[in-house]
N, C-alpha and C positions, 0 to 999 in steps of 0.2 A: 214795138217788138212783137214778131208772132208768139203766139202761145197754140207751140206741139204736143199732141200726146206725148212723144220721146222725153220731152222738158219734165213732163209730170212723174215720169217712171224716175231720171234720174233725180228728179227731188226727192221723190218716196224714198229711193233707194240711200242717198245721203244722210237724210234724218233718222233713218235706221240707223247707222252704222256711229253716227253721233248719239245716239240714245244707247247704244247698246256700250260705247268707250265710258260714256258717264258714269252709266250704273257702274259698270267696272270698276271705276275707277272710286266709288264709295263705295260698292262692297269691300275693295282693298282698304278702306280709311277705315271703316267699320274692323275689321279683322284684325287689323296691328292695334288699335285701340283694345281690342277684348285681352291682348297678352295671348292670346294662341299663338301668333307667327313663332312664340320663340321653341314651338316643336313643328318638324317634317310631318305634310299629313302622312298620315297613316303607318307613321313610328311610333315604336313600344318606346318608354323608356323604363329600363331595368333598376329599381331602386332596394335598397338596404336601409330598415329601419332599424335601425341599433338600440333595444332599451336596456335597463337596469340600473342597479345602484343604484333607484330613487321609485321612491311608491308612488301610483299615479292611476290614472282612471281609464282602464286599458278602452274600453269599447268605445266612447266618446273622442278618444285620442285617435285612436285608428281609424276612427273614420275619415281624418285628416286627408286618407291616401284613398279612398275610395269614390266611386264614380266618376273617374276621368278616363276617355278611351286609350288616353297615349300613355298611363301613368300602371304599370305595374309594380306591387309592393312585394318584399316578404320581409316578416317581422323576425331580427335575432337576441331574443333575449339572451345579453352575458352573462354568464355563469361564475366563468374567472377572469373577471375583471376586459378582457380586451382578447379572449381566444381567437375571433373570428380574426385577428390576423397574424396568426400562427403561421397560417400555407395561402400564400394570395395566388398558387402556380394554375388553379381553375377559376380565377376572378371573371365573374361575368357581369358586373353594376356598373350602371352608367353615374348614379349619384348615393353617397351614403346619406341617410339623416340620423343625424346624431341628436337621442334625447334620452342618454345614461347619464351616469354621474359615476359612473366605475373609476376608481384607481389603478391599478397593479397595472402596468406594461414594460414586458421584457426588452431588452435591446434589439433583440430581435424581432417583438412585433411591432415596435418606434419606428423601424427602418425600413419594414414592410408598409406600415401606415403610410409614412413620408412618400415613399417611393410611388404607391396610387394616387398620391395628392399631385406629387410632381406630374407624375406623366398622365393628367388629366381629366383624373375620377372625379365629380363633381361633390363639393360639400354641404347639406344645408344642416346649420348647426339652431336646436332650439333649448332656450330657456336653461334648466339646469342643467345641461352639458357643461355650460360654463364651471361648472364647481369639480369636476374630472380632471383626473389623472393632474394635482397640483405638483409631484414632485418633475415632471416632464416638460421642464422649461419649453421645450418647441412646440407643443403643445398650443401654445397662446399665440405664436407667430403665424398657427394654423388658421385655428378659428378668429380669431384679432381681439379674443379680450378674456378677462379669468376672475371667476368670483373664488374670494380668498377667504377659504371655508375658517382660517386662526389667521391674528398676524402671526407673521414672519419680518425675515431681513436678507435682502438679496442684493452681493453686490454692496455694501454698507446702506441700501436703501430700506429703510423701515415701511411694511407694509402696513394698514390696520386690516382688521379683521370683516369683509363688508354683512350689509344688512342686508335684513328684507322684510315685505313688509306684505301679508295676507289680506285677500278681499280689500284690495285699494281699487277705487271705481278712478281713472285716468284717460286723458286724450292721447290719442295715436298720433302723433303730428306727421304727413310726408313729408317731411325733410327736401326729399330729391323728386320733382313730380314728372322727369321726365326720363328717369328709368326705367327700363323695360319690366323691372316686377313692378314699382311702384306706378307707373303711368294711367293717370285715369282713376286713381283712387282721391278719395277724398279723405281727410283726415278722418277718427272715428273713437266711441268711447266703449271702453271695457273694465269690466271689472275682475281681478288679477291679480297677480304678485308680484311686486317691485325690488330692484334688484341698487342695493348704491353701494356704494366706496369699494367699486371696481375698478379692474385693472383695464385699458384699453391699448391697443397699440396704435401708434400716431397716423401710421399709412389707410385707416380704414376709410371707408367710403360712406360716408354717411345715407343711409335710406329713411330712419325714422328716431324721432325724438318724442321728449315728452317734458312738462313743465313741473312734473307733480314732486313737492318735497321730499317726499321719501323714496323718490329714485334718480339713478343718475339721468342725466341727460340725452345719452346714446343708449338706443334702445334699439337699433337695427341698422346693419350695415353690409357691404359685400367688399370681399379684397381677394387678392392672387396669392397663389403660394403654388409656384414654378407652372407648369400649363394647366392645373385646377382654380377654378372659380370657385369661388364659398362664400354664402350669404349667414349669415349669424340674426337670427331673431329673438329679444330677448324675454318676449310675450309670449306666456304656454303655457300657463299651469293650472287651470279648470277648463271642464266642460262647456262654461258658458261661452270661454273663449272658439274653445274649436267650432262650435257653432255659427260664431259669425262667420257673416260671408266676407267679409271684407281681410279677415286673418287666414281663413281658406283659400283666397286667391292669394293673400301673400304666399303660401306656402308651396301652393302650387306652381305657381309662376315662380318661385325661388327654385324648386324643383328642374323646370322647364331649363332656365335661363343656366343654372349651376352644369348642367347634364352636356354644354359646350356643342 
């Protein structure tokens, strides 16, 4: 076979365009791995941090929401219980996070709340939220689980009253490792406050477990409630925690993933 200059250009040229698909095509393996894909470059997303009715360690917690390009925060401390959905007629959030433990909500902000969830505001619910608004049975069908601050009886069913249990050092177990908040994580140990003899609802999605005696088993999960996504984590309640990077990315990518 001759061997042309012409032959040599279109080899060079070939191997090019083969080296250049490759790379491509792992920068793209690399970037769905990181959990970025699940926001538009160079989208904001608009986020509602909802705190109150429970003391807490404000600066270490907020920093949860801080240094992300696509993640804008504003923090609304409740006053009365659940004002911020009084008037939703200038709603402009793409995800609330929920980390109150406030009571009191009128019929009317229930069905302002519902009505954002239904038509697609995203939810990420953390740690003692769960212990909110107990008299608001829909409430639980939102987030998919309720810490039962007394027993009670609902329905002729006898609640008990759940525990919890300070400074317990525990495994994060991934449950789901091929979800888009949790993918790529590995399980991890924290030291926290465990939450047992709670309530769950059966539809939820499991993301994260744990083994430790003094808490339940589901400790993170994601489920629908009409076109809103909502992830529930039930790890938060020190400093030490927000620090890790591995409860940071959950949050964030619960964030990312919840915002639809």
């Amino acid at each position: 076979m001759k061997y042309t200059g012409k032959t040599t250009i279109h080899t060079v040229m070939l191997t090019c365009v083969l080296l250049l698909v490759a790379g491509f095509l792992c920068s793209c393996g690399e970037f769905a791995q990181s959990g970025k894909d699940l926001s538009k470059p160079g989208e904001k997303l608009n986020v509602l941090v909802v705190t109150g009715g429970h003391a807490f360690e404000h600066k270490p917690f907020i920093s949860l929401f801080e240094g992300y390009e696509d993640i804008e925060y504003v923090e609304f401390p409740l006053k009365d219980h659940s004002e911020i959905f009084e008037d939703i007629s200038g709603w402009d959030y793409d995800v609330i996070v929920f980390f109150n433990m406030t009571q009191k909500i009128s019929p009317k902000r229930q069905e302002n709340f519902t009505k954002l969830v239904k038509n697609g505001v995203g939810v990420v619910a953390l740690h003692h939220c769960m212990g909110a608004y107990q008299e608001w049975p829909e409430y639980i069908k939102i987030i998919g689980g309720r810490y039962n601050l007394k027993a009670s009886e609902q329905g002729g069913v006898k609640r008990q009253a759940s525990t919890y249990l300070h400074g317990a050092d525990f495994t994060v177990h991934i449950e789901d490792t091929k979800h888009p908040i949790t993918r790529g994580l590995a399980d991890f140990d924290v030291h926290d406050e465990t939450y047992k003899k709670c309530i769950f609802e059966k539809d939820n999605h499991l993301l994260l477990t744990t083994n430790h005696p003094e808490s339940d088993t589901e400790i993170g999960w994601v489920r629908s409630y009409g076109k809103g996504k909502v992830c529930f984590i039930m790890v938060g309640h020190g400093p030490s925690v927000y620090a890790h990077p591995s409860y940071r990315q959950l949050v964030a990518r619960s964030i990312r993933w919840s915002a639809n």
